[in-house]
VEXDO-64411 format. One line per 3 residues: number of its first residue (from 1); for each residue x, y, z of C-alpha. Coordinates in Angstrom, 1 decimal, always signed. Each point is the difference from the previous one (the first is absolute). Example, Ala and Ser with C-alpha at 12.3 -4.5 7.8 and 13.67 -1.06 7.14 Angstrom:
1	+12.3:-4.5:+7.8 ~ +1.4:+3.4:-0.7
//
This chain:
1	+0.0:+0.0:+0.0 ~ +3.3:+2.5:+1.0 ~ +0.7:-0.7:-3.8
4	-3.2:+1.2:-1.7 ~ -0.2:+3.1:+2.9 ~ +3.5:+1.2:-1.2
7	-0.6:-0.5:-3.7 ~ -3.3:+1.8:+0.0 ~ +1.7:+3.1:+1.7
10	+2.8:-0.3:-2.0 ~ -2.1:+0.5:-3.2 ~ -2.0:+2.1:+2.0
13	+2.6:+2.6:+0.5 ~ +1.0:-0.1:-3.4 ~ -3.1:+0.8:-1.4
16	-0.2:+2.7:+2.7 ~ +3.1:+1.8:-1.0 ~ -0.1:-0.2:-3.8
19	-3.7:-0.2:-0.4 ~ +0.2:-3.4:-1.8 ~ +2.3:-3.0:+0.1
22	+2.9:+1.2:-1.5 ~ +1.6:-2.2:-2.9 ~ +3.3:-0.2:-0.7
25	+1.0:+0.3:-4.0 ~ +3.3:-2.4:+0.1 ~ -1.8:-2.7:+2.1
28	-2.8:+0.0:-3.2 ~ +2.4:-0.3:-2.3 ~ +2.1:-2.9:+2.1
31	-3.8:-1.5:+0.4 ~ -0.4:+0.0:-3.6 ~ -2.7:+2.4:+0.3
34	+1.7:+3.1:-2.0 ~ -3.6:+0.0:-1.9 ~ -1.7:+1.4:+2.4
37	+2.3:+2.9:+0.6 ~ -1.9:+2.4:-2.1 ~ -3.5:-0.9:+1.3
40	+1.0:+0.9:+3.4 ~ +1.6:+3.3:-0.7 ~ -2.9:+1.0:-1.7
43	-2.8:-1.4:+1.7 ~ -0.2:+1.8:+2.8 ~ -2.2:-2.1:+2.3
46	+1.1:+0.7:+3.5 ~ +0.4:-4.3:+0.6 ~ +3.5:-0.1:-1.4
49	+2.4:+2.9:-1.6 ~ +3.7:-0.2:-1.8 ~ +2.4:+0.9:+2.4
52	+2.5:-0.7:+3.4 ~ -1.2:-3.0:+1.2 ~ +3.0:-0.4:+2.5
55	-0.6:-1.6:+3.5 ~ -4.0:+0.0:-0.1 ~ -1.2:+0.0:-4.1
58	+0.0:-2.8:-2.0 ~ +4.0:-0.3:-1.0 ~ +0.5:-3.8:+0.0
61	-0.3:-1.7:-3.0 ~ -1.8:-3.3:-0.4 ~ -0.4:-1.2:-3.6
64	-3.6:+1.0:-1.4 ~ -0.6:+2.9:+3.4 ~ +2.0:+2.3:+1.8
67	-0.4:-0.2:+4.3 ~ +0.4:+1.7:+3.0 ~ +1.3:-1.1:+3.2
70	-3.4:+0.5:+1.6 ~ -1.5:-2.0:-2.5 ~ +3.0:-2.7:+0.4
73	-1.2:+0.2:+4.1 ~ -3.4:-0.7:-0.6 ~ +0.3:-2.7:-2.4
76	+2.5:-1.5:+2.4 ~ -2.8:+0.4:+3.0 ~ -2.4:-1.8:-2.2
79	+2.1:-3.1:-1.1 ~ +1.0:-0.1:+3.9 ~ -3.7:+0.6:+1.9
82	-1.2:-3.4:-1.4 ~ +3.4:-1.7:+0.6 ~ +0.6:+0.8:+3.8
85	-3.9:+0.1:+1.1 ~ +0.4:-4.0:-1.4 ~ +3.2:-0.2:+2.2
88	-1.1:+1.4:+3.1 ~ -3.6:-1.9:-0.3 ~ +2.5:-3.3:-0.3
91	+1.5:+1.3:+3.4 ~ -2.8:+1.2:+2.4 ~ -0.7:-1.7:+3.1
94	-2.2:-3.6:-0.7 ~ -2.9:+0.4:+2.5 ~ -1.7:-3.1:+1.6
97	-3.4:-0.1:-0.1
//
């Protein structure tokens, strides 16, 4: 749960300070995504603008998408909510009835 806290205010704060999430130009490239360089620099949307993306924007490149580290936090908190709720239920207490 820390996890998907810390990745939603990550993101949060990013979209707080630049008014949208930020994407960085080299990671689209690097992500194979150089296409859609254009369409953000002229769209205009407010949801996601050409520009810094360095610590909070989108500035790692995955192939096929661009991600932030508050994105990479939350998926992380989702893959691992399942996985140690399964653990712990495995390790509470056995109660006799």
């Amino acid at each position: 749960m820390h996890f998907l806290v810390l990745g939603a205010l990550l993101n949060a704060t990013a979209i707080l300070l630049y008014g949208g999430m930020p994407v960085d130009p080299v990671a689209l490239d690097k992500a194979g995504l150089s296409a859609y360089r254009d369409f953000l620099l002229h769209r205009k949307d407010g949801l996601h603008y050409l520009g810094p993306a360095f610590p909070l924007g989108d500035w790692i490149p995955l192939p096929g998408r661009t991600v932030s580290p508050g994105g990479l936090a939350i998926a992380l908190g989702l893959f691992l909510i399942p996985v140690l709720g399964e653990r712990r239920s495995n390790h509470a207490p056995r109660t006799r009835a």
